[in-house]
VEXDREN-2710 file (C-alpha; in Angstrom, 1 decimal):
% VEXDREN-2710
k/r/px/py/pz
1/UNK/17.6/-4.5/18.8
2/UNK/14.9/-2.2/18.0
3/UNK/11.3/-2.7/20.0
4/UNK/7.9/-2.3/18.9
5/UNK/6.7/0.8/20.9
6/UNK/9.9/2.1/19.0
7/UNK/8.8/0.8/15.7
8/UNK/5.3/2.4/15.7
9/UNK/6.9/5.8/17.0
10/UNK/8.3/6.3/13.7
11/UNK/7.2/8.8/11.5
12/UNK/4.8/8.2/8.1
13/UNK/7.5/7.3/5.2
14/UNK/6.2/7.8/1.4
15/UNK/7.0/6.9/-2.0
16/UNK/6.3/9.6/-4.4
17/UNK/3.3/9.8/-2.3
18/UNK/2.6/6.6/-1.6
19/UNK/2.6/4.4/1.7
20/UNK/4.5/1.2/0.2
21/UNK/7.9/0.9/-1.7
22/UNK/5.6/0.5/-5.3
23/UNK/7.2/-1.2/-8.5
24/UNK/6.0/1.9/-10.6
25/UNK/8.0/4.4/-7.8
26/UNK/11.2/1.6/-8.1
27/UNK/10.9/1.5/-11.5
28/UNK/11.3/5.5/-12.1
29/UNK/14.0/5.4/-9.7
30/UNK/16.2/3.1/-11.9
31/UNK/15.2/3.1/-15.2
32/UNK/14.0/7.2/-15.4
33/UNK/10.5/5.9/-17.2
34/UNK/7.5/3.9/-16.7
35/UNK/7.9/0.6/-18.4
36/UNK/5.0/-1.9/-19.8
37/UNK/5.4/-5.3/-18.5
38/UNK/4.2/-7.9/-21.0
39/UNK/3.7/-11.4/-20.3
40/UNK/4.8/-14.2/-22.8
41/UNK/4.4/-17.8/-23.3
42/UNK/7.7/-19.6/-24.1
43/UNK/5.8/-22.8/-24.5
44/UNK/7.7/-24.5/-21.3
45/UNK/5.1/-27.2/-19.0
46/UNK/6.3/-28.2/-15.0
47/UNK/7.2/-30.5/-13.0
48/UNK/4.2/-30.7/-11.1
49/UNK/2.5/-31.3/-14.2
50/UNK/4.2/-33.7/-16.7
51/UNK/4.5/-36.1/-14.8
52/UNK/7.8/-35.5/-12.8
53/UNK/6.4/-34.3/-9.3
54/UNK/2.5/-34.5/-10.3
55/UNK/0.2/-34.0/-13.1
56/UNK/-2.2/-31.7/-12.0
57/UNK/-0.2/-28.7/-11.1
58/UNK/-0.7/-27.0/-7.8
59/UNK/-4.4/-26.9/-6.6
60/UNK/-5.0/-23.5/-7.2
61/UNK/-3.3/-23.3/-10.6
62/UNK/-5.1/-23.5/-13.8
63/UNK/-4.7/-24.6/-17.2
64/UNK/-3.0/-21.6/-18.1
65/UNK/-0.3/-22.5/-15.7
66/UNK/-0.7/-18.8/-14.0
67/UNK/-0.3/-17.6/-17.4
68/UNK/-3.9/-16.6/-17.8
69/UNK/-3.1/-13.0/-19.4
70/UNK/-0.2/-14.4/-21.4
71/UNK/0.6/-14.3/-25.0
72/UNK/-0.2/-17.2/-27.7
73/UNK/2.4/-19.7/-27.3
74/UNK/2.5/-20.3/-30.8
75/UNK/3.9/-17.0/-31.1
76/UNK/7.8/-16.5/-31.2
77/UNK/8.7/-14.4/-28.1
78/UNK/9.3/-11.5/-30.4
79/UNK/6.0/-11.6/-32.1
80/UNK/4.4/-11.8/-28.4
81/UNK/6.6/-8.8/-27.5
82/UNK/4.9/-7.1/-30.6
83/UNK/1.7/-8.1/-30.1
84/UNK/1.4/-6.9/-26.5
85/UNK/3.2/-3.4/-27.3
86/UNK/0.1/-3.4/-29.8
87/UNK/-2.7/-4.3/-26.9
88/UNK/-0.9/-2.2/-24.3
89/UNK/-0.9/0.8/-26.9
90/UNK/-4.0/2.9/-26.3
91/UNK/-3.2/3.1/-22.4
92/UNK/0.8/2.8/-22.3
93/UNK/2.7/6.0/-24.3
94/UNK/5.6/4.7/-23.1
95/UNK/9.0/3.1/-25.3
96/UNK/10.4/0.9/-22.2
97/UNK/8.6/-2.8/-21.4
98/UNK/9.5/-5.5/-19.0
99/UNK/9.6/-9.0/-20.7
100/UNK/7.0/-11.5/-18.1
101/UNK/7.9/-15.2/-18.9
102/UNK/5.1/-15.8/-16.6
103/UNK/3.5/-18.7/-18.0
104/UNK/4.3/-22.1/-16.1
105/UNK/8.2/-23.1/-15.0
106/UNK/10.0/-21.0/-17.1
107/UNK/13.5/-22.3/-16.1
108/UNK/12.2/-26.3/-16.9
109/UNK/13.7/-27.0/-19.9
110/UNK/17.0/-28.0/-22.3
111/UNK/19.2/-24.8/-21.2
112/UNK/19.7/-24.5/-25.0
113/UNK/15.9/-23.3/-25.7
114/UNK/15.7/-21.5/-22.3
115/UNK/18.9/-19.5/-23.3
116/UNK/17.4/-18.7/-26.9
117/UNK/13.6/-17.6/-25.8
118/UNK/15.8/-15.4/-22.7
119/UNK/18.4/-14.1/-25.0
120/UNK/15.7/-13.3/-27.9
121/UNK/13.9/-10.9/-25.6
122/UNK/16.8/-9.8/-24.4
123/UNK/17.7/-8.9/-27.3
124/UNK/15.0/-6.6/-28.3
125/UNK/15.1/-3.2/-28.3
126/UNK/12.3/-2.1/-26.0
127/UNK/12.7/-4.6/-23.6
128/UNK/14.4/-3.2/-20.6
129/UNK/13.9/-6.2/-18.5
130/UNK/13.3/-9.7/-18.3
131/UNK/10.7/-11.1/-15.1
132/UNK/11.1/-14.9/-15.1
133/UNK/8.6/-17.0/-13.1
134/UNK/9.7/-20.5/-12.0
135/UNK/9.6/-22.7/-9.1
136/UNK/12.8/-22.9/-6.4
137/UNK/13.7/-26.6/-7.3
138/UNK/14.6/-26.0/-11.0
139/UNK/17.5/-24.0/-10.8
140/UNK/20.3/-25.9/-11.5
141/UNK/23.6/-24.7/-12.2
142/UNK/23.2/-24.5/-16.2
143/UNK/20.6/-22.7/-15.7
144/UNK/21.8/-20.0/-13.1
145/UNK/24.4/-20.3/-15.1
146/UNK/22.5/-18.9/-18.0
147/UNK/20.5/-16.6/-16.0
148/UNK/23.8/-14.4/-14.8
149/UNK/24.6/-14.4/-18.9
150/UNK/21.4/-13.0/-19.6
151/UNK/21.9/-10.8/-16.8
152/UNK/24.9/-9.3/-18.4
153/UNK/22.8/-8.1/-21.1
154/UNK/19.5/-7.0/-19.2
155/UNK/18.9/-6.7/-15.7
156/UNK/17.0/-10.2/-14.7
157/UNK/14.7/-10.5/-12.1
158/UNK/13.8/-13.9/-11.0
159/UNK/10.4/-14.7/-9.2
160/UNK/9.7/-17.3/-7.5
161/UNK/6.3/-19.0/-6.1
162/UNK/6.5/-19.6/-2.3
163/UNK/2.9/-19.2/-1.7
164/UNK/4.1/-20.1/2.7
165/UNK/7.0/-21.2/4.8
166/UNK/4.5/-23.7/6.2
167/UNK/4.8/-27.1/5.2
168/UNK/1.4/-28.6/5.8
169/UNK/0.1/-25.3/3.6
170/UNK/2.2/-26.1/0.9
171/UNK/1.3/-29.9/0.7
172/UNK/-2.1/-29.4/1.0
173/UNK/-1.9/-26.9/-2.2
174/UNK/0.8/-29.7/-3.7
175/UNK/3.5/-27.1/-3.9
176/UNK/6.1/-29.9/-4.3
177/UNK/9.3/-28.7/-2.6
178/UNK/10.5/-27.7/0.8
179/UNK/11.4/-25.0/2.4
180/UNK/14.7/-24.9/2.6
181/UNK/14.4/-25.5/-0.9
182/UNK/13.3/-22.1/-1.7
183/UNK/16.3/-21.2/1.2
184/UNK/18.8/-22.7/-1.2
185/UNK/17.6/-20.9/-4.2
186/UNK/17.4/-17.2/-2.8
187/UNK/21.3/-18.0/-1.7
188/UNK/21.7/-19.4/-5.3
189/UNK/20.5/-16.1/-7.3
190/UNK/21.8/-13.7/-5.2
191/UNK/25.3/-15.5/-5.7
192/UNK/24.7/-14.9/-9.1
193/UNK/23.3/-11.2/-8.8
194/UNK/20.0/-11.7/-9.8
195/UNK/17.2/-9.9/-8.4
196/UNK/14.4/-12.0/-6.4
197/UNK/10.5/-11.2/-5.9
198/UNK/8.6/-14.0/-4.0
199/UNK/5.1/-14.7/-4.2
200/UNK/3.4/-15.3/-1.1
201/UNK/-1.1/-16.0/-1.4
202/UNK/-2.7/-14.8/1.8
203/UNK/-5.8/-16.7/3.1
204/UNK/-5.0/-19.9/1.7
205/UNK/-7.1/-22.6/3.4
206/UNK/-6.4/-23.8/7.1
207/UNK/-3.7/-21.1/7.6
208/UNK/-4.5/-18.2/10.3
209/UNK/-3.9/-14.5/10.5
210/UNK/-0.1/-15.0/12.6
211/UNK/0.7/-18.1/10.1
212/UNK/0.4/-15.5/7.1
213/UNK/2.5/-12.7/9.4
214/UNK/4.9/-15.4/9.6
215/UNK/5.6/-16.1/6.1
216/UNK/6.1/-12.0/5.8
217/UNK/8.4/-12.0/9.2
218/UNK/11.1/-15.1/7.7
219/UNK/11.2/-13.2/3.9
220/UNK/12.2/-10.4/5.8
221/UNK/15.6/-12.1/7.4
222/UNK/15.7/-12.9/3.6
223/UNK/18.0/-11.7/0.6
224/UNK/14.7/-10.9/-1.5
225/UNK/14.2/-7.4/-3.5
226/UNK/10.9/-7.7/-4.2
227/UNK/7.2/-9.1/-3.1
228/UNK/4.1/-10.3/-4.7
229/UNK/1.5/-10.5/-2.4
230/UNK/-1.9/-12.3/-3.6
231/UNK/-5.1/-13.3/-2.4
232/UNK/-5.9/-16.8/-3.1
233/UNK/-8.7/-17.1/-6.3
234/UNK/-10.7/-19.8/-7.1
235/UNK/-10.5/-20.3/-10.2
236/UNK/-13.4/-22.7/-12.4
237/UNK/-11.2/-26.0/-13.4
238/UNK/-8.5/-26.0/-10.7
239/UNK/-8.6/-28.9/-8.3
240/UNK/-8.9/-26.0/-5.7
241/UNK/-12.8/-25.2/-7.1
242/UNK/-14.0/-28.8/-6.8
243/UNK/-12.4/-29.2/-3.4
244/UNK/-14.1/-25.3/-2.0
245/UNK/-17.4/-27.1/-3.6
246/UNK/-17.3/-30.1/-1.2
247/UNK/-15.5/-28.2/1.6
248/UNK/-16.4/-24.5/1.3
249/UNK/-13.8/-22.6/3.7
250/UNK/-13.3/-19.0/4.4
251/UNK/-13.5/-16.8/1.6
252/UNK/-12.4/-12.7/3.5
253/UNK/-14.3/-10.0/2.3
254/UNK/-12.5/-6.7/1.3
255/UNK/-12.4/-5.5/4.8
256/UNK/-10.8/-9.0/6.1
257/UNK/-8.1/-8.7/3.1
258/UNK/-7.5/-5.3/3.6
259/UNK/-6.9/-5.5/7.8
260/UNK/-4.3/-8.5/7.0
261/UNK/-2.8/-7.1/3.8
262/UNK/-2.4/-3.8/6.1
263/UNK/-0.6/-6.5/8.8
264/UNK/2.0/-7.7/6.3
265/UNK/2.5/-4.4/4.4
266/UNK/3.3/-2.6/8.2
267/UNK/5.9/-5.3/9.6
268/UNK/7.6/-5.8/6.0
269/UNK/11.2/-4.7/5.5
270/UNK/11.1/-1.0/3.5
271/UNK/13.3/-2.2/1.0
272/UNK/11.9/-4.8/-0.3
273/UNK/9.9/-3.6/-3.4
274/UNK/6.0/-4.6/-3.6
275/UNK/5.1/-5.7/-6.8
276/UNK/1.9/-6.6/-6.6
277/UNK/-1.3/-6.0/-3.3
278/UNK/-3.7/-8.1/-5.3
279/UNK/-5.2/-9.8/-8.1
280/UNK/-7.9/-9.9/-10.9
281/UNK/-8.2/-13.5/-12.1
282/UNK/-9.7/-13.9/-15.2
283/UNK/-13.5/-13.1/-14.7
284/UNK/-15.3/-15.9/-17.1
285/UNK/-12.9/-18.4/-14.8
286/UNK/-13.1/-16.6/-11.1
287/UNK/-15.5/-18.3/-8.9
288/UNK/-14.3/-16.4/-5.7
289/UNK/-13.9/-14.1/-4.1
290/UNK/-15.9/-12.2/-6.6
291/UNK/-15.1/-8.5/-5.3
292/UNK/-11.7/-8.6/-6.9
293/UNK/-12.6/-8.7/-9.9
294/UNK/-12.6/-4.8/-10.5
295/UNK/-8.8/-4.3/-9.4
296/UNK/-8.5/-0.5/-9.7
297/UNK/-11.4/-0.3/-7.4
298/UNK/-9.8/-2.6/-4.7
299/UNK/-6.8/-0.8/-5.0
300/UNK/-8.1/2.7/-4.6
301/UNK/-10.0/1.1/-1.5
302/UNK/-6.5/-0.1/-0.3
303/UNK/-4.4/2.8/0.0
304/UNK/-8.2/5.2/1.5
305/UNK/-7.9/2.3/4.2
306/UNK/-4.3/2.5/4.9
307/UNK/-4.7/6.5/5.4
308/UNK/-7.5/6.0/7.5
309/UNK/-5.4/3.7/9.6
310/UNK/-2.4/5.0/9.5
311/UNK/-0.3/2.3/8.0
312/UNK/3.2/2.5/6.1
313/UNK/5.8/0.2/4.8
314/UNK/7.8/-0.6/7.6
315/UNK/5.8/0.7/10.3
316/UNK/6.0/-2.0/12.4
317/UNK/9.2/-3.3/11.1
318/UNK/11.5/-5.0/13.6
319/UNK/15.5/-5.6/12.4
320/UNK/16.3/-8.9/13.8
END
């Protein structure tokens, strides 16, 4: 087994010039073109909201279910899909876009409307992919059943809100499943040859620099392709604002995110694709941490402090 003073002896590792295995460099690599992600609506609720697990989502999530950029739900799928090649137009020249189901649980529901709001974008023409955004514990077999059909047609890639491995984290934020719960799923949809991207929130309340490393060091014994790595937003009408207001807790600065993001982006596996380094939640709704809001900035900031430190993907990567 590989040590650390081996692991930082290695030598700086890029991605069409960047220090991290990017979604735009993995994207190029397999589908020879940018693509456009749009994110849709399909008009779906979840379990930790109708009533079934809870009613009032996860603390941190608002009324948009994590769907704040989505489409109109009273749009069909297609006439989202049109709508958001129209919005992305002036910036995106582009033919390819990646279908976002991003909105809420978008495997909770009658496998008959999943499989016609999946198989309707799939069956566009400029869709190259489809990104589906559910929870861990609403996978049954119909619907990975349905899933590996769609997958048939266009690649699927599955993501999947983990937020922590640690229990008392993910009852505090009223996550509402288990770990090996999530376990079971990644084994289910990689049965089924679907891609998986996890979403993991750094700094959510109570946990501690080595509990975040953590999360990072078990995903990386994991079967996942992909990573979504977030710092936590307080957003105005989540249960999460009203409980910072009585119990403020740390909010990091741009130096504190940056010096853990730079943790977990050195000691994660170099395969695993990074889909996302950060965030921009809605302005009129963001109540902290306030210097995210300009996400190209923050960004830009990122990779200056990981050249300055001298930080790659995989850097301090350990096979275990």
């Amino acid at each position: 087994m590989e040590n650390l003073t081996e692991a930082l002896a290695r030598k700086p590792v890029y991605w069409s010039g960047r220090p991290y295995h990017s979604l735009d460099y993995h994207i190029r690599q397999t589908f020879g073109e940018k693509l456009y992600k749009i994110s849709l609506d399909a008009g779906l609720t979840c379990p930790n909201r109708d009533g079934t697990l809870g009613e009032r989502g996860c603390i941190f999530c608002s009324q948009g279910g994590s769907g704040d950029f989505a489409s109109d739900r009273r749009l069909s799928i297609t006439e989202q899909i049109e709508s958001g090649k129209q919005q992305s137009a002036g910036k995106f020249k582009g033919s390819g876009y990646i279908a976002y189901f991003q909105a809420y649980t978008n495997t909770y529901g009658p496998v008959s409307r999943l499989r016609r709001l999946f198989l309707e974008a799939a069956s566009h023409p400029d869709i190259r992919v489809l990104s589906i955004a559910t929870r861990p514990d609403c996978l049954g077999h119909k619907v990975l059943e349905l899933l590996k059909e769609v997958n048939q047609i266009k690649p699927v890639w599955v993501e999947l809100g983990l937020q922590t491995i640690h229990e008392r984290t993910a009852a505090f934020i009223r996550r509402g499943y288990t770990f090996p719960v999530f376990e079971q799923a990644v084994r289910d949809l990689r049965a089924a040859g679907l891609d998986v991207i996890v979403h993991v929130i750094l700094f959510l309340p109570g946990e501690t620099q080595e509990d975040m490393y953590q999360t990072i060091r078990q995903l990386n014994r994991m079967d996942i392709q992909g990573i979504k790595l977030q710092l936590l937003h307080i957003l105005k009408g989540t249960d999460l604002a009203g409980f910072y207001e009585s119990h403020p807790f740390f909010i990091p600065c741009m130096e504190d995110y940056f010096r853990v993001l730079g943790g977990c982006l050195g000691m994660l596996r170099p395969d695993i694709v990074i889909h996302r380094l950060t965030g921009d939640g809605p302005k009129e709704l963001l109540i902290a941490p306030l210097w995210t809001g300009n996400k190209r900035y923050v960004l830009n900031q990122f990779h200056a402090y990981l050249k300055r430190q001298h930080i790659w993907q995989g850097r301090s990567y350990i096979h275990v």
